[in-house]
Structure formats: structure tokens, C-alpha cells
PyMOL Python script that loads the backbone (N, CA, C, O; Angstrom):
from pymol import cmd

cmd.read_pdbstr("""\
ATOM      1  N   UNK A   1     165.127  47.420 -46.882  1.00  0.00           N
ATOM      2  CA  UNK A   1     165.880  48.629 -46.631  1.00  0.00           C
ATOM      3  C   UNK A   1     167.301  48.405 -47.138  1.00  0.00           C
ATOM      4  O   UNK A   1     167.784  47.285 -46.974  1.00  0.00           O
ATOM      5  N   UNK A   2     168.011  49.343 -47.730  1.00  0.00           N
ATOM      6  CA  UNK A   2     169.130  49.066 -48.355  1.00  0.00           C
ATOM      7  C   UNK A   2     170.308  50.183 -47.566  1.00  0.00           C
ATOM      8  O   UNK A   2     170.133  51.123 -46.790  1.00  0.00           O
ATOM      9  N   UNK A   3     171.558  49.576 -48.179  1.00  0.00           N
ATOM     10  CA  UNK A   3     172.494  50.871 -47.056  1.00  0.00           C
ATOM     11  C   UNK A   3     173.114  51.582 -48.726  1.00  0.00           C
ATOM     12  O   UNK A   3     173.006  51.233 -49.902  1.00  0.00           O
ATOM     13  N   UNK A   4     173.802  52.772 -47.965  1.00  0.00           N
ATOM     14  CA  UNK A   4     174.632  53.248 -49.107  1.00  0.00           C
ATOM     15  C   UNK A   4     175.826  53.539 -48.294  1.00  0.00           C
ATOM     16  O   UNK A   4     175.827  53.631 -47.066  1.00  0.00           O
ATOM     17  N   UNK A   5     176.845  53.676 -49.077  1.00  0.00           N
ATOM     18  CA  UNK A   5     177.969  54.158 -48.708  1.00  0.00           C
ATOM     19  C   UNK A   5     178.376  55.957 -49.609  1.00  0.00           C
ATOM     20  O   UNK A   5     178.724  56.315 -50.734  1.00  0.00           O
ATOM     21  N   UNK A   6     178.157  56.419 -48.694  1.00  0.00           N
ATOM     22  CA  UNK A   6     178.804  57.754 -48.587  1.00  0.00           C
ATOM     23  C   UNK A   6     180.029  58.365 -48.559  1.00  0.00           C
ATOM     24  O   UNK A   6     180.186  59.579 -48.433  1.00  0.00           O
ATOM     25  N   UNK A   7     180.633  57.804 -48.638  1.00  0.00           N
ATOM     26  CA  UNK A   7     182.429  58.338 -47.810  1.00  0.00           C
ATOM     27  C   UNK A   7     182.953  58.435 -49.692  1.00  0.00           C
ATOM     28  O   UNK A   7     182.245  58.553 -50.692  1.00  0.00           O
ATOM     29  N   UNK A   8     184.428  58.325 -49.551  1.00  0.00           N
ATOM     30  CA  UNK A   8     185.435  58.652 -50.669  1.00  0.00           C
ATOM     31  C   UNK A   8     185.659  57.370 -51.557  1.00  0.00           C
ATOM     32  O   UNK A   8     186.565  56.589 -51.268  1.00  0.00           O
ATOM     33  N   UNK A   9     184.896  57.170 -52.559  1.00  0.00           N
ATOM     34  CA  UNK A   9     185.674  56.002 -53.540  1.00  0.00           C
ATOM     35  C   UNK A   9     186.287  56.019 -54.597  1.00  0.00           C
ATOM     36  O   UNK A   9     186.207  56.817 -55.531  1.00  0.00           O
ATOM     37  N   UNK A  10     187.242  54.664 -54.394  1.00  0.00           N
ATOM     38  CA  UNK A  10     188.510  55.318 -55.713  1.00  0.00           C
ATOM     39  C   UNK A  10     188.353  53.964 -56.190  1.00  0.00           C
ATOM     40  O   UNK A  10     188.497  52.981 -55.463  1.00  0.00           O
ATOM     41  N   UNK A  11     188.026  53.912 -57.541  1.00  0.00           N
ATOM     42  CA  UNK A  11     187.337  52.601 -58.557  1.00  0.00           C
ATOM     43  C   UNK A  11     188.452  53.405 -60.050  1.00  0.00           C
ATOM     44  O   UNK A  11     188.072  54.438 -60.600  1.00  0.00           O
ATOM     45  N   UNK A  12     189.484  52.845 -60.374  1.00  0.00           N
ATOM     46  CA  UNK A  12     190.486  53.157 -61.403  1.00  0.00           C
ATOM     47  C   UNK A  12     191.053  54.185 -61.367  1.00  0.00           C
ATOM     48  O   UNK A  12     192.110  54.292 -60.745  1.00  0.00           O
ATOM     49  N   UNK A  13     190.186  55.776 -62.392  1.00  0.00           N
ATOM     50  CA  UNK A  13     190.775  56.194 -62.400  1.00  0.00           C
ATOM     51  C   UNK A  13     189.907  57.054 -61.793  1.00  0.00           C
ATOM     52  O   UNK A  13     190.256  58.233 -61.860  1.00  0.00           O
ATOM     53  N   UNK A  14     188.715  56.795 -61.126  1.00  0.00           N
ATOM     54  CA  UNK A  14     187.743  57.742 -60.416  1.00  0.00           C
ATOM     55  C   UNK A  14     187.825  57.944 -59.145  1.00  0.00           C
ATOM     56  O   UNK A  14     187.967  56.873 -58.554  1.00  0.00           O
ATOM     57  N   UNK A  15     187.790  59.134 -58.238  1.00  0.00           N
ATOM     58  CA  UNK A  15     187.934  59.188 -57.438  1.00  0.00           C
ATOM     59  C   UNK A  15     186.975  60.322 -57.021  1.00  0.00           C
ATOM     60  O   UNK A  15     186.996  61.391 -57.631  1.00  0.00           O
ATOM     61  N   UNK A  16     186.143  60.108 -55.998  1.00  0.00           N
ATOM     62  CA  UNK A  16     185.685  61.069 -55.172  1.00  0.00           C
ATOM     63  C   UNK A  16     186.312  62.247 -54.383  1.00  0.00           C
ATOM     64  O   UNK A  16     186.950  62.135 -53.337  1.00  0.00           O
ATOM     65  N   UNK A  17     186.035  63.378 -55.039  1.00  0.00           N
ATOM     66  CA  UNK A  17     186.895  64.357 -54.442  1.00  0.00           C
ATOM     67  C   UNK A  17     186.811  64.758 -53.042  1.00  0.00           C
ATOM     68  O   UNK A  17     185.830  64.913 -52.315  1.00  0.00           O
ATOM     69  N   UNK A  18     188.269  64.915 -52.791  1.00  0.00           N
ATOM     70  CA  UNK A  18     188.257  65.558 -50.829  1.00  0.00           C
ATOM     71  C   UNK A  18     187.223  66.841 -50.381  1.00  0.00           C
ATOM     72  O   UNK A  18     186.711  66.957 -49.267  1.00  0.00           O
ATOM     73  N   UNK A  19     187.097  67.507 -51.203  1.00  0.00           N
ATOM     74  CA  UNK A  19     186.432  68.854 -50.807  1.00  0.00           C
ATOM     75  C   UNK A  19     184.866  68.607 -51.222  1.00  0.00           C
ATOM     76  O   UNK A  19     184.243  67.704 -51.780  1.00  0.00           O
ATOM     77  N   UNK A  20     184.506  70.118 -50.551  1.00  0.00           N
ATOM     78  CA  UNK A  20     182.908  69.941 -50.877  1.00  0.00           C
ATOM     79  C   UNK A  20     182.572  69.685 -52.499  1.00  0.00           C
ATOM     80  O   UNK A  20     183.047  70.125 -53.546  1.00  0.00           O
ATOM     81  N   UNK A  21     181.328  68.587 -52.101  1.00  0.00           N
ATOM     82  CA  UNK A  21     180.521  68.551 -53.110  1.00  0.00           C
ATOM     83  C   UNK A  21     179.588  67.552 -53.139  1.00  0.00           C
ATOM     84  O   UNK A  21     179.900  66.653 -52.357  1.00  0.00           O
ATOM     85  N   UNK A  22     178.520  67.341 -53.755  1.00  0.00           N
ATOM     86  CA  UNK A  22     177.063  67.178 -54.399  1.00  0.00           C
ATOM     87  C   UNK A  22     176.696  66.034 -54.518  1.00  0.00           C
ATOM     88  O   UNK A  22     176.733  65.713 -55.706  1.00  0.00           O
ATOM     89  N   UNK A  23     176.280  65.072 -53.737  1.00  0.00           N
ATOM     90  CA  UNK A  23     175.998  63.673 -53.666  1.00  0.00           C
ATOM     91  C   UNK A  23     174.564  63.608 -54.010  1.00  0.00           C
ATOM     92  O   UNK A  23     173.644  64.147 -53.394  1.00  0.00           O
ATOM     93  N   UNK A  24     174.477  62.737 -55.279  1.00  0.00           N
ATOM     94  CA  UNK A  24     172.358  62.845 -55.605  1.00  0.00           C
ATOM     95  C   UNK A  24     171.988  61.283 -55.428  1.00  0.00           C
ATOM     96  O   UNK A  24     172.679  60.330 -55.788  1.00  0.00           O
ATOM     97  N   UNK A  25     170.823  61.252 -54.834  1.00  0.00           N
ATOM     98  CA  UNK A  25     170.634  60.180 -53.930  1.00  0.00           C
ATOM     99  C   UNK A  25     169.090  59.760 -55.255  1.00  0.00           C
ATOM    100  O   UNK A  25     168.271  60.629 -55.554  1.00  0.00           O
ATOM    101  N   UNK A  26     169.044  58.549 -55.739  1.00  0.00           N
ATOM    102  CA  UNK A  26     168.010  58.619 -57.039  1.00  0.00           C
ATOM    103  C   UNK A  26     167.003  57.521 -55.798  1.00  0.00           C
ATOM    104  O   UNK A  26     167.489  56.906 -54.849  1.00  0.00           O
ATOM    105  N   UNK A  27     165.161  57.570 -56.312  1.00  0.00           N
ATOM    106  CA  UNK A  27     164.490  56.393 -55.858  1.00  0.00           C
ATOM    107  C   UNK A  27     164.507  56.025 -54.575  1.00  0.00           C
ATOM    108  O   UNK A  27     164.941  54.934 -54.208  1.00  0.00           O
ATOM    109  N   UNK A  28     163.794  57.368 -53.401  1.00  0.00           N
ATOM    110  CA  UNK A  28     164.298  56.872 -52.077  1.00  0.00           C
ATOM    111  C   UNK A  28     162.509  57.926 -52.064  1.00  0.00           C
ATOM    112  O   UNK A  28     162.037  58.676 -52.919  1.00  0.00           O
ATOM    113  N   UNK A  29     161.951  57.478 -50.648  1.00  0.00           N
ATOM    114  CA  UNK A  29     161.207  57.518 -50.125  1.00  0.00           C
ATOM    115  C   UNK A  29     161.376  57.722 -48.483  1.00  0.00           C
ATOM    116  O   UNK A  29     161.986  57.093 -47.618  1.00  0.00           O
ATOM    117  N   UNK A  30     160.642  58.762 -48.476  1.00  0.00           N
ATOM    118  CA  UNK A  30     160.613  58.664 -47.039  1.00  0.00           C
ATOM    119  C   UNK A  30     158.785  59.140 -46.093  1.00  0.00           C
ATOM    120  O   UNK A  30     158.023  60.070 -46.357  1.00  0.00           O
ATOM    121  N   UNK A  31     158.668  58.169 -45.133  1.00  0.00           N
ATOM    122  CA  UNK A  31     157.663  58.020 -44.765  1.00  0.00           C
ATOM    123  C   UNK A  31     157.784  59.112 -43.578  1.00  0.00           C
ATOM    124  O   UNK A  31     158.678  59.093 -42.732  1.00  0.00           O
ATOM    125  N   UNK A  32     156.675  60.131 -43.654  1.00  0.00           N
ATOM    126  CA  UNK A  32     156.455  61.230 -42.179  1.00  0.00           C
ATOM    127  C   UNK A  32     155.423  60.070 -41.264  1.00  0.00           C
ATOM    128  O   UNK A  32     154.485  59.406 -41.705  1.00  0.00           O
ATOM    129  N   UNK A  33     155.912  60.108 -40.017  1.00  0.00           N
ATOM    130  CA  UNK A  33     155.170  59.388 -39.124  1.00  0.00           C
ATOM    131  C   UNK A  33     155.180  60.358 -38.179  1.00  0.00           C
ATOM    132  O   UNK A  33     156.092  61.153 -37.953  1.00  0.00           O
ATOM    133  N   UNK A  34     153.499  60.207 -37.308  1.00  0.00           N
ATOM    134  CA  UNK A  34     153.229  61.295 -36.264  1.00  0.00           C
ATOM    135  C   UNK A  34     154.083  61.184 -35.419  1.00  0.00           C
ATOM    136  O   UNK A  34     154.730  60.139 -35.485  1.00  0.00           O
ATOM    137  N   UNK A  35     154.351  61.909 -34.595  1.00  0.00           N
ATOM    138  CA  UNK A  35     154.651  61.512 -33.399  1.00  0.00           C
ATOM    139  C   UNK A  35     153.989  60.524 -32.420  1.00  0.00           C
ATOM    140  O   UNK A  35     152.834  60.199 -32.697  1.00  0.00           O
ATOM    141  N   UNK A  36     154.498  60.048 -31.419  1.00  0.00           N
ATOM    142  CA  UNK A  36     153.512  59.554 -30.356  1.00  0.00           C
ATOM    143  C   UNK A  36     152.792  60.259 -29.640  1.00  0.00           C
ATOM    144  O   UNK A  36     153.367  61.290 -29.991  1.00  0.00           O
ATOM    145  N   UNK A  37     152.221  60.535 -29.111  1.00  0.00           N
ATOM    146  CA  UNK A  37     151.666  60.855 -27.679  1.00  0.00           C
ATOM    147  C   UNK A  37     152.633  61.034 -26.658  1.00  0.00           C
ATOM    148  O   UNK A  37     153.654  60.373 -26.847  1.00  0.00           O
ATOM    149  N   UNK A  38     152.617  61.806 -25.516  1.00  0.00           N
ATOM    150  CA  UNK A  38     153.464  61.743 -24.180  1.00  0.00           C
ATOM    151  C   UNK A  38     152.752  60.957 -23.218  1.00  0.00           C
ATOM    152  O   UNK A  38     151.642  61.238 -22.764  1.00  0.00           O
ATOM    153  N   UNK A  39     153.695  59.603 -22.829  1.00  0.00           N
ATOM    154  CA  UNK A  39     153.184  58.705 -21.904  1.00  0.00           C
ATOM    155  C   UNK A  39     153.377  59.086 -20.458  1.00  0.00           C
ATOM    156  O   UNK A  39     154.563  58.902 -20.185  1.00  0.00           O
ATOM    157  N   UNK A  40     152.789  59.484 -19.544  1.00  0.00           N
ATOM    158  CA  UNK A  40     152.973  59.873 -18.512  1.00  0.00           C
ATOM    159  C   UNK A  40     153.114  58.573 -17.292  1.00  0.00           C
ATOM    160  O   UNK A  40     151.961  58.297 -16.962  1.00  0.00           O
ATOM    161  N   UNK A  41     153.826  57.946 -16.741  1.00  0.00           N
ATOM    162  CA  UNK A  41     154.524  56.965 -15.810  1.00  0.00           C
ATOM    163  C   UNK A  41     153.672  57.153 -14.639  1.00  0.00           C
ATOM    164  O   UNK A  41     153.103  58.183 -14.276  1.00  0.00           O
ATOM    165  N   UNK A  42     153.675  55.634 -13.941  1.00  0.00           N
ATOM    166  CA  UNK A  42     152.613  55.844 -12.597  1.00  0.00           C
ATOM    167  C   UNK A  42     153.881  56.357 -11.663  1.00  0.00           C
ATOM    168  O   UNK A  42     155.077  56.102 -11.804  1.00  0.00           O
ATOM    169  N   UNK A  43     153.400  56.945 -10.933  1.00  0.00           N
ATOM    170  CA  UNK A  43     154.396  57.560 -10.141  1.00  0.00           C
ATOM    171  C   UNK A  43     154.547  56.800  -8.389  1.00  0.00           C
ATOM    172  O   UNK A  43     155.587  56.730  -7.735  1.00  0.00           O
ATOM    173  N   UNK A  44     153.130  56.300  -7.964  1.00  0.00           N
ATOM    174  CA  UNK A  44     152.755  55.497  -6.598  1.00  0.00           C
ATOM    175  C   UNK A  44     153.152  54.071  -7.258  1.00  0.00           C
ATOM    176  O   UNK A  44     153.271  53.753  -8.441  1.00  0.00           O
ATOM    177  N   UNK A  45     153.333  53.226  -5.897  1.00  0.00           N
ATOM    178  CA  UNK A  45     153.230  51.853  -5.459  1.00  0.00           C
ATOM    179  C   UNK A  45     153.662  51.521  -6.876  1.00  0.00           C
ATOM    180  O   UNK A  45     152.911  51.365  -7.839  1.00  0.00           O
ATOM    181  N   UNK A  46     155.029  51.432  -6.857  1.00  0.00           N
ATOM    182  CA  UNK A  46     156.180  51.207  -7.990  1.00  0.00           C
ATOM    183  C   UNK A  46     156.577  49.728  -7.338  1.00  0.00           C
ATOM    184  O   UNK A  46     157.794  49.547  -7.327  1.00  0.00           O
ATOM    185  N   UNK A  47     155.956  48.870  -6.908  1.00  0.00           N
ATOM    186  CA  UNK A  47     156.387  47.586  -6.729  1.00  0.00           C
ATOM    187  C   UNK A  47     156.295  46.576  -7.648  1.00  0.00           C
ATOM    188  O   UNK A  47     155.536  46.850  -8.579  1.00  0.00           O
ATOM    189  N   UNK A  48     157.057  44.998  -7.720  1.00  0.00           N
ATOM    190  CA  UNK A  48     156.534  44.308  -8.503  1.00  0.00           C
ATOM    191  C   UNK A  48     155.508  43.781  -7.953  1.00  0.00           C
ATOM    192  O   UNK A  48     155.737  43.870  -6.746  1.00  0.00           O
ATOM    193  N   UNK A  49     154.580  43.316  -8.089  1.00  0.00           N
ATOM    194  CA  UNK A  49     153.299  42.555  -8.205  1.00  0.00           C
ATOM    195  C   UNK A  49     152.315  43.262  -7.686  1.00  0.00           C
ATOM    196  O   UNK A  49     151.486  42.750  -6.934  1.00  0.00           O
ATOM    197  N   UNK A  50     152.292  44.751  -8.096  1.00  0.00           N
ATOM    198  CA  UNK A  50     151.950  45.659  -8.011  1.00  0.00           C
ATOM    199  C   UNK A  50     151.383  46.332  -9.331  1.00  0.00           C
ATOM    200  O   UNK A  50     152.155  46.491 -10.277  1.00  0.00           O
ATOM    201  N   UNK A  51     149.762  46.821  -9.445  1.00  0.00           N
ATOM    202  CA  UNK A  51     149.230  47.067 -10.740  1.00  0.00           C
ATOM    203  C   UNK A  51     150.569  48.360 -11.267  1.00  0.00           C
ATOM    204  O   UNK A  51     151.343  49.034 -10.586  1.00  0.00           O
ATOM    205  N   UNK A  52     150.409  48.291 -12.352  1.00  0.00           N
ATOM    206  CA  UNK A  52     151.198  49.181 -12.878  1.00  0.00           C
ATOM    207  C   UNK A  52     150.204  50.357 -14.198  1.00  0.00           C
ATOM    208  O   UNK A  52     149.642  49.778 -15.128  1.00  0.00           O
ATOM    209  N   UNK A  53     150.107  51.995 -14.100  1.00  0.00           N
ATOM    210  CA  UNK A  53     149.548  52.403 -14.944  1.00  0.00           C
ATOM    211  C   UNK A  53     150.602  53.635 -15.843  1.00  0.00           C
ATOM    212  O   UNK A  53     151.545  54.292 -15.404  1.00  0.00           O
ATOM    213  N   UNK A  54     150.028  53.611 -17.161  1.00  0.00           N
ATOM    214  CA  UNK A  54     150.545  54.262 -18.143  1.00  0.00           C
ATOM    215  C   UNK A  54     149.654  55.330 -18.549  1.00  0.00           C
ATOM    216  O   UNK A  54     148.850  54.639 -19.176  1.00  0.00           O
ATOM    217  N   UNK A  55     149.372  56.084 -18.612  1.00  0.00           N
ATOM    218  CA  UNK A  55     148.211  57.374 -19.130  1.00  0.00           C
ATOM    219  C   UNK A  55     148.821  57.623 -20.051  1.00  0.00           C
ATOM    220  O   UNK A  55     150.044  57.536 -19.940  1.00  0.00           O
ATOM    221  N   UNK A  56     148.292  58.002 -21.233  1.00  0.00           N
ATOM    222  CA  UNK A  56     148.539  59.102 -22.819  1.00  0.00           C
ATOM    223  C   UNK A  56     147.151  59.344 -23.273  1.00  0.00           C
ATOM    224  O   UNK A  56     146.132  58.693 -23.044  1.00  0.00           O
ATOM    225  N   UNK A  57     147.352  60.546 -24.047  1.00  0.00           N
ATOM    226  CA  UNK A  57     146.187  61.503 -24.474  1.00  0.00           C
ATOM    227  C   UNK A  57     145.623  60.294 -25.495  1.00  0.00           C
ATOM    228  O   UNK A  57     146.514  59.692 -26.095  1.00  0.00           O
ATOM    229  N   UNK A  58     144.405  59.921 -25.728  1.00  0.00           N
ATOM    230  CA  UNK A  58     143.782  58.657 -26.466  1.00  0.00           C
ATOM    231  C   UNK A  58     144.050  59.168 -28.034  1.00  0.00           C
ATOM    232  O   UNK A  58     143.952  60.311 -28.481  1.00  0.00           O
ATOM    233  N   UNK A  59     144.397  58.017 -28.668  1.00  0.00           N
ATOM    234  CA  UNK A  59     145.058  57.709 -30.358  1.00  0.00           C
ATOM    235  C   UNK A  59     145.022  56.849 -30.690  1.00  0.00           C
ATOM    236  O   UNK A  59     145.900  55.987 -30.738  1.00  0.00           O
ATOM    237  N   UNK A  60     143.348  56.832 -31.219  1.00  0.00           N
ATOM    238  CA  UNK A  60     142.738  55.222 -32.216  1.00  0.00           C
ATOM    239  C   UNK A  60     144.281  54.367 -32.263  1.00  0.00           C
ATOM    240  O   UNK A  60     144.695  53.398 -31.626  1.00  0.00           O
ATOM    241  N   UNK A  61     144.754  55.031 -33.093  1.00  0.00           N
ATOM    242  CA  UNK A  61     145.956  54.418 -34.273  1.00  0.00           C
ATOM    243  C   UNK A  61     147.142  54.214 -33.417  1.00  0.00           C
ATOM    244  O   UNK A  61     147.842  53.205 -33.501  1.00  0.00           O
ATOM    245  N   UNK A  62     147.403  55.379 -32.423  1.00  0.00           N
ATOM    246  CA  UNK A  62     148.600  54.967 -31.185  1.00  0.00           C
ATOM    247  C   UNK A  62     148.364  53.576 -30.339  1.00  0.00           C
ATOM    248  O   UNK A  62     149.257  52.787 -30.029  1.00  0.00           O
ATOM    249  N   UNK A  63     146.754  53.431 -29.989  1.00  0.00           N
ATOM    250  CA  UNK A  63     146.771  52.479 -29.505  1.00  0.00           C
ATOM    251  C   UNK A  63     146.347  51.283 -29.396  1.00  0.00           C
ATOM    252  O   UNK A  63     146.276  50.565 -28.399  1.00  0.00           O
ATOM    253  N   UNK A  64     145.960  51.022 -30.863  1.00  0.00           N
ATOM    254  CA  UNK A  64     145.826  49.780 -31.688  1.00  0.00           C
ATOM    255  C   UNK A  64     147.091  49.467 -31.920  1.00  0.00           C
ATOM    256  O   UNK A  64     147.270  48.256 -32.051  1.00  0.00           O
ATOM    257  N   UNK A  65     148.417  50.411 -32.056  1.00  0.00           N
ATOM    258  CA  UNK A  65     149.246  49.542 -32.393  1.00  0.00           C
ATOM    259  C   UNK A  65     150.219  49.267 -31.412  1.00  0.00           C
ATOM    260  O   UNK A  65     151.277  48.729 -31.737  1.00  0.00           O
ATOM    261  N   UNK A  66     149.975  49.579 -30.248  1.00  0.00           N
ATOM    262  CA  UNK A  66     150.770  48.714 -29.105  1.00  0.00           C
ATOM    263  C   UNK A  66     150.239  47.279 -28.830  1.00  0.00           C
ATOM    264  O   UNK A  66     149.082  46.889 -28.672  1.00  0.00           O
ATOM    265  N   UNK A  67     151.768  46.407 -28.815  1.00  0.00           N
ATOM    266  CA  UNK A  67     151.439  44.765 -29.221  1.00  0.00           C
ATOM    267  C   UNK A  67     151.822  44.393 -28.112  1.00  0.00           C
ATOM    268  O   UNK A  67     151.403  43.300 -27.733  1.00  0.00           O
ATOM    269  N   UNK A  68     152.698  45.129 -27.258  1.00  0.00           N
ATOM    270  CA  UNK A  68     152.932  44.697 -25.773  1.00  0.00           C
ATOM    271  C   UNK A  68     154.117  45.650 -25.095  1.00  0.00           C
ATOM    272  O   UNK A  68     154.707  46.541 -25.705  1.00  0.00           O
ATOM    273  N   UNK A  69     154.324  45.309 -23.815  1.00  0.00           N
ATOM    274  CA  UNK A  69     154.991  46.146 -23.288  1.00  0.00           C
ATOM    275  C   UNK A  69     156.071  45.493 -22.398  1.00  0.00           C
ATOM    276  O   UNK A  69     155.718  44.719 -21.509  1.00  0.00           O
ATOM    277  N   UNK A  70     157.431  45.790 -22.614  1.00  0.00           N
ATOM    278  CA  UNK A  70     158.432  45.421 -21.560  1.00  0.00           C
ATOM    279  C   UNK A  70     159.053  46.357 -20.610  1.00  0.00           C
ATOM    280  O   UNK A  70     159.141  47.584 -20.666  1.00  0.00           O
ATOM    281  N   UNK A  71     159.545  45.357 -19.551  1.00  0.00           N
ATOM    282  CA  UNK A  71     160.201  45.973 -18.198  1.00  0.00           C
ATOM    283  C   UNK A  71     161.490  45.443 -18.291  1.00  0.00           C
ATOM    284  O   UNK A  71     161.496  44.215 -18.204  1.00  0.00           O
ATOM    285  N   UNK A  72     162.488  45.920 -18.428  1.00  0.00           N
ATOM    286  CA  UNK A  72     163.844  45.856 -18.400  1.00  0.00           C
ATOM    287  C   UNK A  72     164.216  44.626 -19.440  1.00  0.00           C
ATOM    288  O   UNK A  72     165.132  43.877 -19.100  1.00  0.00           O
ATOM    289  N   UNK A  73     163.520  44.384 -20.733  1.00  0.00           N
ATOM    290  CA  UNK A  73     163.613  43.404 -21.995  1.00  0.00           C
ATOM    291  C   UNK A  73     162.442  41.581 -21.725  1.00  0.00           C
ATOM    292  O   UNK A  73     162.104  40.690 -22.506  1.00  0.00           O
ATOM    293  N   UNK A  74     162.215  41.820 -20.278  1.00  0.00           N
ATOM    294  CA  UNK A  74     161.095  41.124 -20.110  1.00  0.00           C
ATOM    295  C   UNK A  74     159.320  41.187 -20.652  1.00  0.00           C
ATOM    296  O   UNK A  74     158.398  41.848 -21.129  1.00  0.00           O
ATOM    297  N   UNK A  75     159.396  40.984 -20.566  1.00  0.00           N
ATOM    298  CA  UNK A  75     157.447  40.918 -21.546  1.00  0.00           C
ATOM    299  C   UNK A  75     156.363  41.322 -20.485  1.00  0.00           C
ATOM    300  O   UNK A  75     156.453  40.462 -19.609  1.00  0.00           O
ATOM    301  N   UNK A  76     155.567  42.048 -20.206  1.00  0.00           N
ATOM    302  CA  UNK A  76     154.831  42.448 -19.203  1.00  0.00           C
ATOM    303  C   UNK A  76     153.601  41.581 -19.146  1.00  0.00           C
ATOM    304  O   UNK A  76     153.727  40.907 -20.169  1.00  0.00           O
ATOM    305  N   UNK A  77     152.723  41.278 -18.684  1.00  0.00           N
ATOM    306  CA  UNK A  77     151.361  40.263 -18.688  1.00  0.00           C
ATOM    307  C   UNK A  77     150.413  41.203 -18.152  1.00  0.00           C
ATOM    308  O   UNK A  77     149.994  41.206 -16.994  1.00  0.00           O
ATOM    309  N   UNK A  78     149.939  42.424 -19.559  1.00  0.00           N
ATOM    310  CA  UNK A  78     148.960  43.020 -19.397  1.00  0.00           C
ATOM    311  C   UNK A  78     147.513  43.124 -19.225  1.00  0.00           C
ATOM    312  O   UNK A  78     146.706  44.033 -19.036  1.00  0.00           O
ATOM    313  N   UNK A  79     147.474  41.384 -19.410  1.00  0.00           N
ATOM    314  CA  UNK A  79     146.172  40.864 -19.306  1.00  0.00           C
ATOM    315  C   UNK A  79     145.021  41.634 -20.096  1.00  0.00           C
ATOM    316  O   UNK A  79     145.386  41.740 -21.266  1.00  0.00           O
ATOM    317  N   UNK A  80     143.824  42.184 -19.908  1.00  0.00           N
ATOM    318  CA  UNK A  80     143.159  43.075 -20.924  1.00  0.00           C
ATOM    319  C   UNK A  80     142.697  44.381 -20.363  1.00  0.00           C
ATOM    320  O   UNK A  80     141.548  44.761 -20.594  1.00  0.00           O
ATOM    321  N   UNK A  81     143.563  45.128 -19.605  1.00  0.00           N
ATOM    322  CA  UNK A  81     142.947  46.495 -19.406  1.00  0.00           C
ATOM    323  C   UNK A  81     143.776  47.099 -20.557  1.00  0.00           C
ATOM    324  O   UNK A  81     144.981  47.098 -20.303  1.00  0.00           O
ATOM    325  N   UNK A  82     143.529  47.484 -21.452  1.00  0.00           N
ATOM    326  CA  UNK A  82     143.792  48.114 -22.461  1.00  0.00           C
ATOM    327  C   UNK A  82     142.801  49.395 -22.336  1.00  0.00           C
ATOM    328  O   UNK A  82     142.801  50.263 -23.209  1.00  0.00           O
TER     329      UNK A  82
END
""", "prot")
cmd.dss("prot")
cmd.show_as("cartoon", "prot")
cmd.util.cbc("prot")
cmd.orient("prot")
């Protein structure tokens, strides 16, 4: 992934003008990705060591590609109810 800079540059005697105008962007791609699904949160027995459940409408592809899940940047131990 690469960055660009957008703003005003002045390279000699060139300068990007203050007012409107026409920036062309060459060799860029952009990927449409679905949305997710709406994950709906267990709402009971919100304790720790307490099962915890997640419901969403089923998505081969949504949910093959969940690799794991965290709680406040910790790693969850979902064991295999997938």
C-alpha cells in the first residue's frame, strides 16, 4: 500500500495552486468488500468464566474468516464451538 500526498507543492518554479482544482490519481484499485453481517451480543450471564455467545445471520465466507476473537485486546479461548 503506498501513501500520496495531496496538499500544496512548490518544487522551483511549480507550484500547486490555492484555489479549486483537478488532482488525477493514475494505477489505483479499489477492492468492494461486503459488508459483514450484524453480530448480535449475549445479553445474560455477562460474567467472566462464564460461556459467552455471539449470533450473526450464517456467511460461508464471514465465517471461515474469523481467526479469533478478543476481549478488551486479550485473545479469547474459543475452544471449538464455532
Amino acid at each position: 500500500m503506498g501513501k500520496c500526498l495531496l496538499g500544496n507543492v512548490v518544487n522551483e518554479d511549480l507550484t500547486t495552486p490555492d484555489g479549486e482544482h483537478t488532482i488525477y490519481i493514475d494505477n489505483v484499485a479499489i477492492r468492494e468488500v461486503a459488508a459483514p453481517p450484524l453480530v448480535k451480543a449475549d445479553t445474560t450471564g455477562n460474567k467472566i468464566g462464564q460461556p459467552l455467545e455471539l449470533s450473526f445471520e450464517d456467511s460461508p465466507d464471514w465465517r471461515s474468516a474469523i481467526s479469533q476473537l478478543t476481549v478488551d485486546g486479550v485473545v479469547a479461548d474459543c475452544g471449538s464451538s464455532r
